[in-house]
N, C-alpha and C positions, 0 to 999 in steps of 0.2 A: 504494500500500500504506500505511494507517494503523497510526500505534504501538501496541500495543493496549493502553491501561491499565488498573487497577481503576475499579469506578466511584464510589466512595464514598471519602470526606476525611478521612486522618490524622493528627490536629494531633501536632505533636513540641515537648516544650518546647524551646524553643529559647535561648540566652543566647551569649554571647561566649564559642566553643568554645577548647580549650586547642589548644596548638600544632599544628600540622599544615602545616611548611614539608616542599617536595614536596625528592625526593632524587634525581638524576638517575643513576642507577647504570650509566652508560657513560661513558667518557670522550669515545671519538668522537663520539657526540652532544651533548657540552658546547659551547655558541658562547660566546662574548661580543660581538655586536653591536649597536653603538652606533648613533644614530641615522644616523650618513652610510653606514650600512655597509649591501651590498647584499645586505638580506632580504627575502626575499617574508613578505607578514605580513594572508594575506588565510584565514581559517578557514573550515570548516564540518565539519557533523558528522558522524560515523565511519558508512560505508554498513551497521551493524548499525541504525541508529538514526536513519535518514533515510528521506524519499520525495520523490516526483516533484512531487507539488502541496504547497504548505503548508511551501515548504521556505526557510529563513534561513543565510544565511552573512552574516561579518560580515568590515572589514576594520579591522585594529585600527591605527591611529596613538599612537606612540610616539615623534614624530621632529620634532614640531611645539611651539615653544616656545612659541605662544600660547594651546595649550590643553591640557587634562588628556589623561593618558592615556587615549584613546578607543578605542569597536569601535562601528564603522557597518554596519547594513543596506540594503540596497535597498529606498529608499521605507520603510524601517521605522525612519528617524531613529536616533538613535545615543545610548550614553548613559556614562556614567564618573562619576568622582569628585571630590568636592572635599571640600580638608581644611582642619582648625580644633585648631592644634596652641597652646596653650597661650593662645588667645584670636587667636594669628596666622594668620589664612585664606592658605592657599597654595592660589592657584587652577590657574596653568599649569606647563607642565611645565619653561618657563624659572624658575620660580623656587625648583624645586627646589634642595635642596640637594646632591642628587647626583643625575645625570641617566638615564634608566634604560638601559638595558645587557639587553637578554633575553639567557639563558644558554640558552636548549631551544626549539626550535622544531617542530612536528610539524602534520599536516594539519588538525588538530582542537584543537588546542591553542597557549598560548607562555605560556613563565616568564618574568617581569623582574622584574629587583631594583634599586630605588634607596633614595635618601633623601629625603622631603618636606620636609625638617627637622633641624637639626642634632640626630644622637643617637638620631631614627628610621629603623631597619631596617625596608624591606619587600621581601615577598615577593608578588607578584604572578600568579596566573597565571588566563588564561581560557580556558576552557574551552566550545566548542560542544557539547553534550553530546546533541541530539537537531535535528531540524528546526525543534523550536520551542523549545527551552531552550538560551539563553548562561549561564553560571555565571561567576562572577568571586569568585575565592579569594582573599584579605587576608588574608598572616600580617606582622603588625606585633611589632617586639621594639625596647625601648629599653636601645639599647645606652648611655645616658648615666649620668651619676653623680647625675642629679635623678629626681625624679619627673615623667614628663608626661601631661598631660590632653589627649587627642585626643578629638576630632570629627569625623564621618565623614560627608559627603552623596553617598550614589549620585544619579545624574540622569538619566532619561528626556528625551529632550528632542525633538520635532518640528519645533520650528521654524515657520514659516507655517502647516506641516499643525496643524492643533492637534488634539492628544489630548482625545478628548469622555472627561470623567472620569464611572464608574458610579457606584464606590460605593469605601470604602476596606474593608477586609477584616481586619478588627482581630486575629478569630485568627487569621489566618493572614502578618500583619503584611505586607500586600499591596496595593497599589494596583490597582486592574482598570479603565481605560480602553478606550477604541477608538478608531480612526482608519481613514479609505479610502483603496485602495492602487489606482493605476491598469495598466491592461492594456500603456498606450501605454509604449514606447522610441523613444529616439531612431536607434537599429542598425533593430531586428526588434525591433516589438511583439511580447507574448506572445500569444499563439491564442486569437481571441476567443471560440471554443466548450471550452476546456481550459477546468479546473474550477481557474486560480488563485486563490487568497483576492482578495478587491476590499474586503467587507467585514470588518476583523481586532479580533480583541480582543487587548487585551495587557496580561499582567499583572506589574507588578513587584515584587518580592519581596524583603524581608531574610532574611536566616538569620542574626539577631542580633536585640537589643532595642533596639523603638522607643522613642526617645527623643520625637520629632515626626515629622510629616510636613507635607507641602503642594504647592499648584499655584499658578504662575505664567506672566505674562505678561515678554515682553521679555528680555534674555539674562544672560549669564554678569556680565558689569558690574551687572545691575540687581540680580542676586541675591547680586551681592556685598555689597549695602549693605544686603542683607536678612538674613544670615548674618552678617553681623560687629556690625551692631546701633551706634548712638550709645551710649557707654560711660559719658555720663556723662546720658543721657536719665533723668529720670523713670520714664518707662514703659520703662523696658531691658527684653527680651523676649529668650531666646533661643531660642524657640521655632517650630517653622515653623507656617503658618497653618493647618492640618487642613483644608483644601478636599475636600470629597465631591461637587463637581455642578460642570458648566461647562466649558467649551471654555477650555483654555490652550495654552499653547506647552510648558511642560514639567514635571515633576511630580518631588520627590525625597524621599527618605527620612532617616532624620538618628538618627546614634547617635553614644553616648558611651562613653568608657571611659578610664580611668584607668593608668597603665603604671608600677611599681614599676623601678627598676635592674635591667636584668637580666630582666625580666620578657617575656613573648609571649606573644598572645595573636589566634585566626583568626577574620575575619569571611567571610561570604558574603552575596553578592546576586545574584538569579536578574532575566533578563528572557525572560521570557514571552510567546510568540506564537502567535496560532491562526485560524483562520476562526472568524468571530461565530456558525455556524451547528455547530460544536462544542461540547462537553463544557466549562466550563471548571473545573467541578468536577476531572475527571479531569488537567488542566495543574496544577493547583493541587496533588494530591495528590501526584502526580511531582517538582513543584519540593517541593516537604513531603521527599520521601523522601532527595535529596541536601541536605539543609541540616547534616545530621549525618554527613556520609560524606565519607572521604577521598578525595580524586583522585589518591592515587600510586599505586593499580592501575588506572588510565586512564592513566598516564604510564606505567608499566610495559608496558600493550598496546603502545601506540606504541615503547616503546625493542624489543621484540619483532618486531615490524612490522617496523624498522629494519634488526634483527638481520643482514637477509638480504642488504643492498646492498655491493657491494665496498668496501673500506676502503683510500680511497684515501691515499696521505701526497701532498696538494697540496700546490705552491710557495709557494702566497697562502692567505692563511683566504678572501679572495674567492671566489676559486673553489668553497672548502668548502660558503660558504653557498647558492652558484647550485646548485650538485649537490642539497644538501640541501633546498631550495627546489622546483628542479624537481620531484622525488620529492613534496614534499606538495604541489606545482600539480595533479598526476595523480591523487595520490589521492583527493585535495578535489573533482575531478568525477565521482570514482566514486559509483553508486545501488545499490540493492540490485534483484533479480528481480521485477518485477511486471509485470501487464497480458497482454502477450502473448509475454510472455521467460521463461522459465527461469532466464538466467541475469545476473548482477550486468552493468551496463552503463555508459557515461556520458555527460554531457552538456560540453559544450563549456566554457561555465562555470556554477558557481552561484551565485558573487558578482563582477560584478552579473549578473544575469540578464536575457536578453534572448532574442526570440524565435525566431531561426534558428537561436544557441547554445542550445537548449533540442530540439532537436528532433530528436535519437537520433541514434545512430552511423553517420558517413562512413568508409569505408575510408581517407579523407589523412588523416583527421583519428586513423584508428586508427593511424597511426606510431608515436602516441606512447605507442604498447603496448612500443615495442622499448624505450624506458626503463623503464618500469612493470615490465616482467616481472622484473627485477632485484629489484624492493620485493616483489612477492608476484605471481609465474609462476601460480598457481590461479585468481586473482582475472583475470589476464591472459586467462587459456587460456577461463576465464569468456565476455570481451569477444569475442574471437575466434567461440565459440561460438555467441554471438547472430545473428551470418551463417549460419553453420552450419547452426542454425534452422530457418530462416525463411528460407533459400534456395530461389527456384520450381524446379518439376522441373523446366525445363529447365536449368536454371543460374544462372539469371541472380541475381548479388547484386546488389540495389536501389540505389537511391544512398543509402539513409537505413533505419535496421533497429533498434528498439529495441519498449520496451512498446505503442507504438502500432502495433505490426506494422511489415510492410515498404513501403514509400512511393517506387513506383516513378516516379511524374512521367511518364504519359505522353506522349509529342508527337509531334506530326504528320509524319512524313518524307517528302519531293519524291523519296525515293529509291522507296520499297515504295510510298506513296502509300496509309498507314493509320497510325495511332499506334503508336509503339514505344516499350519502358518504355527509364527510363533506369539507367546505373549510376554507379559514381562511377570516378576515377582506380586503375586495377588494380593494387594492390600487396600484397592477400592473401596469395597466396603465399610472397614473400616478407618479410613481418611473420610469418606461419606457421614459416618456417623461421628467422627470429630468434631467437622466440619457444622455437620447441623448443631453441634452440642454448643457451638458459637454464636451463629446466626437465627437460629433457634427460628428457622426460613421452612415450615411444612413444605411448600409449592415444592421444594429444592429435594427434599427428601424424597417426598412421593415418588418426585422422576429418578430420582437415585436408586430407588428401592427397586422400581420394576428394570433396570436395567441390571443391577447387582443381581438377582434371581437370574438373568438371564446367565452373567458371566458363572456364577458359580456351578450354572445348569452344563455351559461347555467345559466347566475343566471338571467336572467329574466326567462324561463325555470325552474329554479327548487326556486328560493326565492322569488317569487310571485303568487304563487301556488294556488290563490283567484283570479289573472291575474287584479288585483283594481288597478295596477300603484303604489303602494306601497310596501312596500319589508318586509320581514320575516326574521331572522334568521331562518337557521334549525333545526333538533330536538335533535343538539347536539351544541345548540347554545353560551353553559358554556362555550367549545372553541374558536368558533368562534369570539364571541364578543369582544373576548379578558378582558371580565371582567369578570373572573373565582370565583371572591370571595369577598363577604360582598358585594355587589352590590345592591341595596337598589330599583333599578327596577325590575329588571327579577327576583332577588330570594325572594325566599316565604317569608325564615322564616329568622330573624337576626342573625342568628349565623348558619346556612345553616345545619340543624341539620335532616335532608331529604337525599332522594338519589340524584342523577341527575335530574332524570325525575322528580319528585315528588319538586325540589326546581325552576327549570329553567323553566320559562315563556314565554325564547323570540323568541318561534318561534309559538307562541300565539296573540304577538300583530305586529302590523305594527308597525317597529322600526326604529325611529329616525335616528340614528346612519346609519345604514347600507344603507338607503334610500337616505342619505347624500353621504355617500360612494359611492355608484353608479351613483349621480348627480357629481359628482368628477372624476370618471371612465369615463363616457360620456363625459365630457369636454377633458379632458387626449386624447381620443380618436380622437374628431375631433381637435385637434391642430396639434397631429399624421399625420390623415389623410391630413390637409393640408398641413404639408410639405411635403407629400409624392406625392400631386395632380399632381406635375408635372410626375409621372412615368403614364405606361399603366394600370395598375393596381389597380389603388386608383385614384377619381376623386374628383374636389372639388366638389360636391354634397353629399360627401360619409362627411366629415367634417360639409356640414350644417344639415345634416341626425343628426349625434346624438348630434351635439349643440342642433338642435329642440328639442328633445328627455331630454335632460336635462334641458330643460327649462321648455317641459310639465312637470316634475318630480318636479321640485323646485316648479310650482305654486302649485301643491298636496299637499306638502308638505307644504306650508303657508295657504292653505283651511283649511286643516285636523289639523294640529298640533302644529297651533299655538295657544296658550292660550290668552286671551286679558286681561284676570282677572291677571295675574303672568304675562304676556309680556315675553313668554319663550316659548320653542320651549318643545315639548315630544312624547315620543312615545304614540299609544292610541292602544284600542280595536280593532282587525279587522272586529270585527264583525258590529260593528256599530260605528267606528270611535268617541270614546268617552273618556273621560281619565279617565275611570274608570274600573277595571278588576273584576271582583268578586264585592267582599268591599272592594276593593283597590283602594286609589286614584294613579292614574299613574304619578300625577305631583310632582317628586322628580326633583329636580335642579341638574341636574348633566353637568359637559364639556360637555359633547355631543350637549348640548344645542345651544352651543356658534360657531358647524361646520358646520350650515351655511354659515358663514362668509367665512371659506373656503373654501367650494364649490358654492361661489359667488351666493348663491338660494334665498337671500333675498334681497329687495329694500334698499335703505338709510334711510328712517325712523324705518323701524323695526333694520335695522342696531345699527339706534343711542341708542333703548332702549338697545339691546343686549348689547350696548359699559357700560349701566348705570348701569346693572347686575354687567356686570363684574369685574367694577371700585367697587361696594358695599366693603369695607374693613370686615364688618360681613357676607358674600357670600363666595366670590371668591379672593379678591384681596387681597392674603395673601404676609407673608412676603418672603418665596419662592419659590413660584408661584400660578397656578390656579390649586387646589384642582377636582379631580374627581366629589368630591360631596361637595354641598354649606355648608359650616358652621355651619348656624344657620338650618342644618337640625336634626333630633332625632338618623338617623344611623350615622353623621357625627364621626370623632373620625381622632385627628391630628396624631396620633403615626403610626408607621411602626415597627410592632410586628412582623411580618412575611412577608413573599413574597403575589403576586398577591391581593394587594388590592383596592378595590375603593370604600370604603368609605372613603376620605381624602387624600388617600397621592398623590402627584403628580408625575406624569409619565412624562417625559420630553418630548415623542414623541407628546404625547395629548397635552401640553401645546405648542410643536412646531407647530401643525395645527393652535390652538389660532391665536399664535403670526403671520401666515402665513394667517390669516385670517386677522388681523387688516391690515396687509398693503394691502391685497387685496381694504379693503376700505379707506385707507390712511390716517388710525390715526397710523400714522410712531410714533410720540411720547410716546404712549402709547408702540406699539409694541416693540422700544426698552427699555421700565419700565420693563415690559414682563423680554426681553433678558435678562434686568441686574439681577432680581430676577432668573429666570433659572439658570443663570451664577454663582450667588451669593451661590444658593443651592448646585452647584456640588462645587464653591471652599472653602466652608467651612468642606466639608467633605473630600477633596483631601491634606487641608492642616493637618485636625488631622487623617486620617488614611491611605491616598494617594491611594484611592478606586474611583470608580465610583459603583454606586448604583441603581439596578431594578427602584425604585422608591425611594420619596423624603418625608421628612416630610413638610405640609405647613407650620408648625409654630416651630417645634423642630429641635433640633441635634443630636438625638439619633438613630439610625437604625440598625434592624435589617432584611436584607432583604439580597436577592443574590446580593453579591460584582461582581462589574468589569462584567456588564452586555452589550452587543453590542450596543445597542441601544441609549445609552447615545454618539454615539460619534455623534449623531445629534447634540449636540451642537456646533460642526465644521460649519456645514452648517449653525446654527444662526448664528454664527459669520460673516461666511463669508455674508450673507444676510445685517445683521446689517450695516457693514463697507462698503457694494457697493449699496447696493437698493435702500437708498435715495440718494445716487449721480445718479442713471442712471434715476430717474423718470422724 
């Protein structure tokens, strides 16, 4: 879906606008954090004002003393300020004079206020404002007893890539460059038939009066000597070169203004981005139309937005910012209805962007709807809906369901011996009945409930396929399972050195995991059904129908699967119900073990051995959290080298069933040890990189996996669980 703009160019005079520092009219959303402090600090723009292709998120750096306050794109180079306060260039953000501190943080936005300079007040805030416009708000006051002469250089800057410069754009005081953007990642390239930009134009803009402009080569050191000038040269210049032609490394803008005691005064500067096969008259008019316009009714949507989430009184401001964080993690991947949805949907992330994370909604990955629905339950009940959709008549939800339709993957089964689509990890249902436990929206449910009866109708249908009461992944179960790699049950070999078919097992054995899953679905269902018993429709028979039903499934589950040697739960043989596959033994310790407890399938004494599992400190009960796989096993391995692993690193959503499982059986103490580990994992990495992360190391600090992943903003909902579930028991 494109923005749609006028087509034609509205020059605004433009000049060094009067004050317009922004006013946060909530207290709860007031922060002050500083740069060690753990903020997510990665934007993009509000789902009225975005789309699928052609889209920018940036991450802003504030924490970094060798350089200016920055906001980086993907592949789109990155760009900030440098200042020239009384002939003295302060370039980084160590030599400020006070260091910044953001007071307001929201999915689309952040305010920070420091000093550049003794006696300069500013006011900072940026603002993504569409898919292709960043806004960057400067209200400057000198608070001194002199007068000061500031100078102001915005900077574009690529780096290696260098910016091919068009033209400069004098009335519209704009620089228009281009640069090429590649398909390739290092995770998941993006889709080489998807209509990403490759070739971009980009245009950068003051909303102020040029003083100069110019393009160079070489970095922030060279341009220093080019901004401060020999003072006692002959040819003294303070002017930047006005370059209009040529490939450089970075391009900047340069204003002046003069600051009386007492005095303030707001500047702005836009950067601009688009496909070269675009309008850029129509970017140009857009950036034209906020040069003159306030942004505290775009702070005011967001304190609105806000309005809705519980207000919590936490112990730490730490914690404030993880909540507050998670919440615009979730919302910063929401998109608006196009292609073949209806309804609003999201992507895994938008900054950075890469190509698996791009490629429409997973039921794991919708977990983190149970947070979200708190920020805005419509927008939720939205994502939800996209299944809904775009559900096949038989039932079946896909593993992947957004604007490109639904993307079943089909694969070949040994079992029917013809391709069968696939789905993802079943937890619909109960996301569904979260969801309403929020919005407390009947309309939303009802339609929930008759499609949830449908899916649960296909996977007993097609993942029981032996009809034993126990359940299968299918034959493309590496998806499915959600545990794609180093997975120490389902795959063959340790370093997955086979094809699919040839490493993936789990639609071989009757599995753990998924069998849980669906005694979790079945619950989900009839709690469904009973609120729903009062309409003509749903009757309460229809609620004790699949209670019974998951109860039969839970006792199967403790006949078959449970171990008495190891006191741990596993998947085994379908053929003979045994824990042994080939010459494999099947009893690997893995989470999966311990969801049970979630789907309330076990009694209180297996419960308590489970609790003694997981308490083991050489197992499970690591320093930041509960490991996929136990410790002291042979595939174990603490690091996070790469994306999608499980042998070792922790997943926040699996650790969030854990933790959802202990209070089910009401070791509340334990479950908040849980939270504080979870909690503790995401703020040590929030405070040295201001990332949220796929997954987590159990025992390190080191990661390298996909940043600013959706799914972590479940840590919203522990929080919120933590701070109210033992007050309402």
């Amino acid at each position: 879906m494109k923005i749609k703009l006028f087509a034609a160019i509205i020059l605004f005079p433009i000049t060094f606008l009067s004050a317009q520092k922004l006013v946060i009219n909530d207290d709860y959303l007031k922060i002050s954090a500083e740069g060690n402090d753990p903020l997510y600090t990665t934007y993009t723009a509000s789902m009225e004002r975005s789309q699928l292709y052609g889209d920018k998120g940036y991450k802003m750096d504030y924490y970094s003393d060798c350089t200016p306050i920055t906001y980086s794109g993907d592949q789109a180079g990155k760009f900030f300020s440098l200042w020239k306060i009384d002939q003295v260039v302060v370039k980084n953000i160590g030599e400020y004079y006070d260091k910044p501190i953001v007071i307001a943080s929201f999915p689309d936005m952040a305010v920070i206020e420091y000093s550049p300079f003794k006696g300069i007040k500013v006011q900072e805030t940026f603002f993504v404002y569409s898919s292709s416009i960043a806004v960057v708000s400067i209200n400057i006051k000198n608070e001194d007893k002199i007068k000061h002469d500031v100078e102001i250089y915005p900077v574009l800057e690529l780096g290696t890539d260098s910016l091919v410069i068009k033209n400069y754009d004098k009335e519209n005081s704009a620089y228009i460059t281009g640069h090429h953007e590649l398909k390739y990642r290092l995770i998941s390239s993006l889709y080489k038939n998807a209509p990403y930009p490759t070739d971009t134009r980009d245009i950068f803009a003051a909303g102020f009066d040029i003083y100069s402009f110019g393009a160079y080569e070489g970095d922030m050191n060279d341009f220093y000597n080019t901004i401060k000038t020999d003072f006692y040269s002959d040819n003294r210049n303070d002017s930047l070169n006005h370059a209009i032609e040529g490939n450089r490394e970075f391009i900047s803008l340069h204003g002046k203004l003069s600051l009386n005691p007492g005095e303030e005064k707001n500047i702005k500067y836009f950067r601009g981005w688009q496909d070269v096969n675009e309008n850029p008259q129509e970017l140009t008019m857009e950036i034209n139309s906020l040069k003159n316009e306030s942004l505290q009714k775009y702070l005011e949507d967001n304190i609105k937005l806000f309005s809705r989430i519980p207000r919590i009184k936490f112990k730490t401001e730490e914690e404030k910012l993880i909540y507050l964080g998670a919440f615009n993690l979730v919302r910063g991947c929401m998109l608006p209805p196009e292609g073949k949805t209806n309804y609003n949907y999201y992507v895994f992330s938008r900054e950075p962007l890469w190509g698996w994370g791009h490629g429409h909604q997973v039921l794991h990955e919708s977990l983190s709807m149970l947070a979200y629905a708190y920020l805005d339950p419509i927008s939720t009940q939205g994502s939800q809906y996209v299944y809904i959709e775009q559900q096949r008549e038989d039932g079946l939800i896909a593993y992947r369901h957004g604007p490109r339709g639904m993307q079943d993957y089909p694969h070949f089964s040994k079992v029917t011996n013809k391709d069968m689509s696939s789905t993802s990890a079943p937890f619909f249902n109960w996301i569904n009945w979260e969801v309403y436990s929020v919005s407390k929206d009947k309309k939303f449910l009802n339609d929930a409930y008759r499609s949830g009866k449908k899916y649960i109708n296909w996977l007993f249908e097609n993942r029981d396929l032996n009809h034993n009461g126990t359940f299968e992944w299918g034959p493309y179960g590496i998806i499915e399972n959600v545990r794609d790699w180093y997975n120490a049950v389902f795959q063959v070999s340790a370093d997955r050195y086979l094809d699919v078919d040839k490493e993936d097992i789990s639609d071989e054995l009757e599995c753990l995991d998924l069998t849980v899953m669906i005694i979790k679905e079945l619950r989900s269902l009839s709690k469904i059904a009973g609120e729903l018993a009062t309409t003509e429709e749903v009757k309460i028979e229809d609620a004790k129908y699949y209670l019974a039903k998951a109860d039969t499934i839970s006792q199967l589950v403790n006949e078959r699967m449970w171990d008495n040697e190891k006191k741990f739960f596993f998947s085994i043989n379908k053929e003979d119900f045994s824990f042994k596959f080939m010459s494999r033994d099947l009893r690997r310790e893995e989470i999966i073990g311990f969801l049970p407890l979630w789907a309330e399938a076990v009694d209180k004494e297996r419960a308590e051995l489970l609790i003694n599992k997981l308490t083991d400190t050489t197992k499970f009960w690591r320093k930041y959290g509960v490991p996929t796989l136990a410790a002291d096993d042979e595939w174990f391995s603490p690091y996070v080298d790469y994306c999608c692993k499980w042998n070792g690193p922790v997943w926040l959503l699996w650790d969030y069933m854990v933790y959802d499982g202990l209070r089910n059986y009401e070791y509340d103490d334990l479950a908040d040890q849980l939270a504080d580990k979870m909690i503790n994992a995401a703020s040590v990495q929030l405070k040295k990189n201001h990332n949220f992360w796929e997954s987590y190391s159990p025992d390190n600090e080191v990661l390298n996996s996909p940043p600013n992943y959706i799914w972590d903003s479940i840590l919203a909902k522990l929080l919120i669980d933590k701070y109210t579930l033992s007050k309402n028991r």
